[in-house]
VEXROKE-284041 format. One record per residue (C-alpha): residue in one letter; x, y, z. Coordinates in nm, 2 decimals. Layout:
PT;a;X;Y;Z
...
This chain:
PT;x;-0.22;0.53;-1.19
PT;x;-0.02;0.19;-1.12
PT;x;0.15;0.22;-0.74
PT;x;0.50;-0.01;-0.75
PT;x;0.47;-0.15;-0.36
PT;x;0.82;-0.23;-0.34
PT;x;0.87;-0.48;-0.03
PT;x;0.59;-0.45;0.21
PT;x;0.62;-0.71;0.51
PT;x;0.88;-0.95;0.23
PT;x;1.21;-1.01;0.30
PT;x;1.53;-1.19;0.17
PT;x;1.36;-1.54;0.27
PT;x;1.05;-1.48;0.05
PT;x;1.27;-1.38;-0.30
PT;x;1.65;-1.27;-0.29
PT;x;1.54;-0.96;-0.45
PT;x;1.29;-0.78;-0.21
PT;x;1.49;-0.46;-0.15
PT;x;1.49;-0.36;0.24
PT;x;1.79;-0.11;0.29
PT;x;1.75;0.25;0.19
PT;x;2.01;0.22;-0.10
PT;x;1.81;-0.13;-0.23
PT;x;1.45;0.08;-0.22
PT;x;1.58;0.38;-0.39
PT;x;1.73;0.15;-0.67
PT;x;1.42;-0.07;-0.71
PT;x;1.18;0.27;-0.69
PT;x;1.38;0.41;-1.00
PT;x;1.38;0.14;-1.18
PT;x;1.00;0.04;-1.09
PT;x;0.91;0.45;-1.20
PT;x;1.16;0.40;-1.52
PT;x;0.92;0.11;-1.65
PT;x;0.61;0.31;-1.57
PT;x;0.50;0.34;-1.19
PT;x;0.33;0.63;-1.08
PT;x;0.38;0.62;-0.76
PT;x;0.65;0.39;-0.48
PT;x;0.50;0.27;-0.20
PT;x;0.75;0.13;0.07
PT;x;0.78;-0.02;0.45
PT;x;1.09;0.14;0.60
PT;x;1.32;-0.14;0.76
PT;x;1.54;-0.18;1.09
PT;x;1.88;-0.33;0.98
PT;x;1.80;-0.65;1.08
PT;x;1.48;-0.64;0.88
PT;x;1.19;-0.53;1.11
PT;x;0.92;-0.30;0.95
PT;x;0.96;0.01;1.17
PT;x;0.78;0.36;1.23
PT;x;1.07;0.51;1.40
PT;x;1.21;0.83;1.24
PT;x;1.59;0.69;1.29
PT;x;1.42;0.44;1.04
PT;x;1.20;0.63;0.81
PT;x;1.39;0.97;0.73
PT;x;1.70;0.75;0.58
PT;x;1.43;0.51;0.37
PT;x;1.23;0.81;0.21
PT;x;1.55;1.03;0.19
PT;x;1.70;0.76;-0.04
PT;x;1.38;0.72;-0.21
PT;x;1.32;1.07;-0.32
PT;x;1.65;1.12;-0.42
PT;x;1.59;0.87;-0.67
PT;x;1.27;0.94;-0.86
PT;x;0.99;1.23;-0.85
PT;x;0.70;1.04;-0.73
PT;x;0.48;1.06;-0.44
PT;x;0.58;0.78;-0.14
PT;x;0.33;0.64;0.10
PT;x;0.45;0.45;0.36
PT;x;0.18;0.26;0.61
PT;x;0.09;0.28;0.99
PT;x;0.02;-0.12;1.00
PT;x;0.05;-0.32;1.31
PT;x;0.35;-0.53;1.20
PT;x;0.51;-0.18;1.17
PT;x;0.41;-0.14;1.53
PT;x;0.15;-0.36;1.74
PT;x;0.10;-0.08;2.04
PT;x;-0.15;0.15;1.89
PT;x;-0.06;0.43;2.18
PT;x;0.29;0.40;2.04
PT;x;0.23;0.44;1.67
PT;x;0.09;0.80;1.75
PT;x;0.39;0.82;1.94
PT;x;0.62;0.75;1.66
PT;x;0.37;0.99;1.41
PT;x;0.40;1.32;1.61
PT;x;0.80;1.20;1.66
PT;x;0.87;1.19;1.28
PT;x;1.11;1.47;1.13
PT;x;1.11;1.35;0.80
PT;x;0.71;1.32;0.66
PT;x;0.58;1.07;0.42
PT;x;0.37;1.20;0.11
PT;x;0.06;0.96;0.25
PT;x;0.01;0.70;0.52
PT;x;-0.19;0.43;0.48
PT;x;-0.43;0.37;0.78
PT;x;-0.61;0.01;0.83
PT;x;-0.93;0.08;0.90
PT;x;-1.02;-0.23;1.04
PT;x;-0.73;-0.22;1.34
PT;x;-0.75;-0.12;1.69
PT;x;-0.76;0.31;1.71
PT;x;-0.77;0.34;1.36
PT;x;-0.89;0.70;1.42
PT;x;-0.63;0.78;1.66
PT;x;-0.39;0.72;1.45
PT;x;-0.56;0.89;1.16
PT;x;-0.61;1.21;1.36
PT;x;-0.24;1.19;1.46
PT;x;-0.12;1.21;1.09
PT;x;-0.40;1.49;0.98
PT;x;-0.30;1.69;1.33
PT;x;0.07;1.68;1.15
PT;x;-0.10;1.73;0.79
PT;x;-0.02;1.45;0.62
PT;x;-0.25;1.24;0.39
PT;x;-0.41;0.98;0.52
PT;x;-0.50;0.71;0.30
PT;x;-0.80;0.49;0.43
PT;x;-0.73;0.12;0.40
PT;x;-1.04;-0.06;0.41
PT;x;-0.99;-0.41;0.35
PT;x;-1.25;-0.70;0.23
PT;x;-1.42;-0.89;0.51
PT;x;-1.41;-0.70;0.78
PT;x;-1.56;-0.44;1.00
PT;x;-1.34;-0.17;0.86
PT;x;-1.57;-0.06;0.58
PT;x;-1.86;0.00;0.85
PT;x;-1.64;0.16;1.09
PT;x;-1.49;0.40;0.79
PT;x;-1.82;0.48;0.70
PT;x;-1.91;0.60;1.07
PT;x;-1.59;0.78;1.12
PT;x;-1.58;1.13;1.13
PT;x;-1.22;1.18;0.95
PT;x;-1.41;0.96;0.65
PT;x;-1.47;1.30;0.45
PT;x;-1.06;1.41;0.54
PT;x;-0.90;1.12;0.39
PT;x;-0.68;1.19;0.02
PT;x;-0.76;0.84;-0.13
PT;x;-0.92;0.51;-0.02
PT;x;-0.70;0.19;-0.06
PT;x;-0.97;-0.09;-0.13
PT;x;-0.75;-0.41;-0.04
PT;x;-0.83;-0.85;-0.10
PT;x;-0.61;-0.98;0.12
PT;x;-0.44;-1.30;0.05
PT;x;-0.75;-1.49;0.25
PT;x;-0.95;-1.35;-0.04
PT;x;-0.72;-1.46;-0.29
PT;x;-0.74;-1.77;-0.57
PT;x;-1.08;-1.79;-0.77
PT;x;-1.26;-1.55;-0.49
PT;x;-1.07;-1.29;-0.51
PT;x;-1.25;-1.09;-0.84
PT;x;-1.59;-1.21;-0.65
PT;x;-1.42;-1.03;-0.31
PT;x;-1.29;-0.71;-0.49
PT;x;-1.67;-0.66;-0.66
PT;x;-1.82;-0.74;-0.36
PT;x;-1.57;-0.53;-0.14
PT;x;-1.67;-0.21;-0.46
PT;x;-2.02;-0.25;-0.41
PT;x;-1.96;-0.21;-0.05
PT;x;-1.77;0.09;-0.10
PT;x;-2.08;0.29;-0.40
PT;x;-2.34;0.16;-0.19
PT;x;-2.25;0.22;0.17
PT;x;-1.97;0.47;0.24
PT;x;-2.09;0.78;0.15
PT;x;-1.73;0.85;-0.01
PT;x;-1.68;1.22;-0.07
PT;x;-1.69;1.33;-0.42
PT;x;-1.33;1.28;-0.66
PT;x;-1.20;1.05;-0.34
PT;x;-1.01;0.80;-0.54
PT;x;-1.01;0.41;-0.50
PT;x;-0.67;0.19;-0.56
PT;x;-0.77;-0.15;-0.59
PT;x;-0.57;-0.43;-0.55
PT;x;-0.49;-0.83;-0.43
PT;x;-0.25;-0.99;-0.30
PT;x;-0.06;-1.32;-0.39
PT;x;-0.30;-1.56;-0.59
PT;x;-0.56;-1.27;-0.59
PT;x;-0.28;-0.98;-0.72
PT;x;-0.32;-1.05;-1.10
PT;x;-0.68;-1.05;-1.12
PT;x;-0.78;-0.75;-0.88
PT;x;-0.53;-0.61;-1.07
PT;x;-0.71;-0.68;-1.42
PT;x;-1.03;-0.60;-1.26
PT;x;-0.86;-0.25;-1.16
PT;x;-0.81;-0.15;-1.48
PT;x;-1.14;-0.31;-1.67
PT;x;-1.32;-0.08;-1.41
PT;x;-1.04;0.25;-1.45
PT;x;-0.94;0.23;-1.10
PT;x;-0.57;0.31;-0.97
PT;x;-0.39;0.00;-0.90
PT;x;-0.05;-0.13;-0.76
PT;x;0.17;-0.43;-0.83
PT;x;0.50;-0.50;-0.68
PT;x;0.70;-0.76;-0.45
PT;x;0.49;-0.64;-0.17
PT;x;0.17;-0.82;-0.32
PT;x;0.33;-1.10;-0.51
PT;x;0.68;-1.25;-0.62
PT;x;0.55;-1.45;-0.91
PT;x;0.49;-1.32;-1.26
PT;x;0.11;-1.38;-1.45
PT;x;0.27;-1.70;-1.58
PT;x;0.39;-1.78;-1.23
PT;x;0.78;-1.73;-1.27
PT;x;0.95;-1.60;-0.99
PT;x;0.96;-1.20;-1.03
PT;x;1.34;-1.07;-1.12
PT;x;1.23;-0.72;-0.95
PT;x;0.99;-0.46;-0.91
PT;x;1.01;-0.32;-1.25
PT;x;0.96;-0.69;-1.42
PT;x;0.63;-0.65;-1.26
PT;x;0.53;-0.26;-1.30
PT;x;0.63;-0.41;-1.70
PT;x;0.39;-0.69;-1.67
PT;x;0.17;-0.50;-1.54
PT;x;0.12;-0.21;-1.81
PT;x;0.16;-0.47;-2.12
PT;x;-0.14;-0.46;-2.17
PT;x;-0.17;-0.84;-2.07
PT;x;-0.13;-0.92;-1.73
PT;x;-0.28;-1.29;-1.74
């Protein structure tokens, strides 16, 4: 499965066409599902370009979304998208309008509040355990670990360059030898910037889900500047994403 991440915390000022309004996302999600993606992942925006958990926000974004194509849409619980931890549990048990999955990053502050919040509401809650940190570890003490739909094993652009296949292998092994993961949990694996290409080749060497998308990288394998969301979903199921 290839996930199109459509915008994530990019706007206008990192490429001209990062989609942010409702009407931009459901036109780059059904284009991106057109050229293959199996799934449109997307960080619901204020009108002046904010990432935002607020259902005023959220209900419009995956409205317009799923009017457009029939995939699955995960949206995330990050801290950009709210820094007060109390209030992003807040804005959880105040949403109308419910995501298909929620990413959770394991390594932030009342990662399992927040977790609990969404599975008390029963949504999906997809564990975010990034490389080089204490999120991993604390996953694999927490509780909810066996509750979670999929685990999203990120390389973060401080992993990215010449480390970042090193970081994704090490991050895997971290994952087989440590966790404990529940039987048929899935793993999406993927990089970001310099890193997105080849986590993303590493993803499918190893049969893993992956994602590409404006989110994790504006630039092409050749390094031209991405014309969309699909350009890269294209790229990315060529067969030769180098």
């Amino acid at each position: 499965m290839l996930q199109v991440c459509l915008n994530g915390a990019r706007g206008p000022g990192d490429s001209a066409v990062v989609p942010v309004s409702p009407e931009s996302l459901a036109e780059s999600a059904a284009r991106a599902v057109a050229a293959g993606a199996g799934e449109v992942r997307v960080h619901p925006r204020t009108p002046c370009g904010s990432t935002s958990l607020s259902p005023r926000v959220l209900a419009p974004v995956l409205a317009s979304v799923r009017a457009a194509v029939g995939t699955p849409v995960p949206v995330t619980t990050a801290v950009a998208a709210e820094p007060d931890p109390g209030r992003r549990v807040e804005r959880i048990r105040s949403w109308v309008v419910l995501p298909d999955l929620v990413s959770v990053d394991w390594h932030e502050p009342d990662a399992e509040e927040v977790a609990a919040a969404l599975l008390d509401r029963g949504i999906g809650v997809e564990a975010a355990l990034w490389s080089r940190t204490d999120g991993p570890a604390r996953f694999a003490r927490s509780p909810l670990a066996p509750r979670v739909r999929r685990v999203l094993a990120k390389v973060p652009y401080a992993s990215a360059g010449g480390g970042a296949g090193d970081a994704a292998r090490s991050l895997l092994s971290e994952l087989d030898g440590g966790l404990g993961l529940p039987p048929g949990v899935p793993v999406l694996l993927h990089g970001e910037d310099a890193g997105a290409w080849p986590v993303l080749r590493l993803a499918r060497r190893l049969g893993l889900a992956a994602r590409i998308g404006l989110e994790d990288t504006v630039l092409m394998p050749d390094g031209r500047r991405a014309r969309s969301n699909a350009e890269l979903v294209t790229a990315a199921l060529s067969g030769r994403p180098s």
